[in-house]
C-alpha positions in Angstrom: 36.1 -198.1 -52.6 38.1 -200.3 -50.1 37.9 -204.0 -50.6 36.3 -203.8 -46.9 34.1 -201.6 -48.0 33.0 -203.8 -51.1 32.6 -206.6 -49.1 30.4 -204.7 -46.6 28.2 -204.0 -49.6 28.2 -207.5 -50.7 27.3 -208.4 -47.0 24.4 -206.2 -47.0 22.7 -206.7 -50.2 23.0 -210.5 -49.9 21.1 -210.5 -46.9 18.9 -208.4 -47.8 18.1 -210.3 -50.7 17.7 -213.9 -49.1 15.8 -212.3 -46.4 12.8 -210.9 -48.4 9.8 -213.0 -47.9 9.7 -216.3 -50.3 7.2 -215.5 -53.5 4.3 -217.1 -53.6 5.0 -220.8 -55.5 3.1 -220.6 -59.2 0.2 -222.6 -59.7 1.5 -226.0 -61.1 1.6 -226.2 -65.1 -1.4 -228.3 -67.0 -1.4 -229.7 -70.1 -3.8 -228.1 -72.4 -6.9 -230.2 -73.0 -9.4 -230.6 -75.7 -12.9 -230.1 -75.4 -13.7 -234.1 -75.2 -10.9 -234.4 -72.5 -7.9 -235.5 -74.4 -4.7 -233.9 -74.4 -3.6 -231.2 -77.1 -1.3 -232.7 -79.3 -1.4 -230.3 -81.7 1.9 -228.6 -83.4 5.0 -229.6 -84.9 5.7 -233.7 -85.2 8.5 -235.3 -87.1 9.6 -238.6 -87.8 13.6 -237.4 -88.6 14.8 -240.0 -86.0 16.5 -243.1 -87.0 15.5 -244.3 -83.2 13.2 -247.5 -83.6 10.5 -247.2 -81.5 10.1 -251.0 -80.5 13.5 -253.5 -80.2 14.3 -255.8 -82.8 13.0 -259.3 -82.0 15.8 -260.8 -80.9 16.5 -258.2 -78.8 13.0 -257.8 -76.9 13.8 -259.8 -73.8 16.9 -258.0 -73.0 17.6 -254.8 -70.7 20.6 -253.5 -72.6 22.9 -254.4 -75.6 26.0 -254.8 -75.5 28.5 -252.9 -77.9 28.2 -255.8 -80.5 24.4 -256.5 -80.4 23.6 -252.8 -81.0 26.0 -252.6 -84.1 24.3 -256.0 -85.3 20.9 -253.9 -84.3 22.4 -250.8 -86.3 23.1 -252.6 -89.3 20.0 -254.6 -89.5 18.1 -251.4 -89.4 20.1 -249.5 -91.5 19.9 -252.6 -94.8 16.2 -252.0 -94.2 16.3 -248.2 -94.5 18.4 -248.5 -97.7 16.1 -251.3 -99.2 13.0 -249.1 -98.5 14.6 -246.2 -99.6 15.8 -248.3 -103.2 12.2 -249.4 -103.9 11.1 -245.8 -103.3 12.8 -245.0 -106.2 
């Protein structure tokens, strides 16, 4: 088969393709919902993150850290980690 020819084929099934009639758009996903209303939470949670979920005081009033602040941040976090972790022992 020529290159022509190939490219003919191309041609054809592309526009053949993109003119078919759009499909019909699926019905917008939903979380799944208890019987009192709330949303399913059920399945698999864990707390493997070292990602504090609230700032550190002294950084609550501020939109982003700089390099130095999250290090301090960093290292605050991590001597309480290690102090937990000592007195779990």
């Amino acid at each position: 088969m020529s290159v022509r020819q190939l490219a003919s084929v191309f041609a054809i099934v592309s526009a053949v393709t993109f003119a078919q009639a759009p499909q019909k758009a699926e019905k917008a996903w939903t979380a799944p919902h208890l019987a009192d209303g709330h949303p399913d939470l059920q399945g698999v949670w864990t707390n493997a993150t070292l990602t504090p979920l609230q700032r550190l005081p002294q950084f609550a009033n501020k939109a982003t850290l700089t390099e130095a602040e999250a290090k301090e941040g960093l290292s605050i976090l991590t001597d309480s980690l290690t102090a937990v972790n000592e007195e779990a022992k």
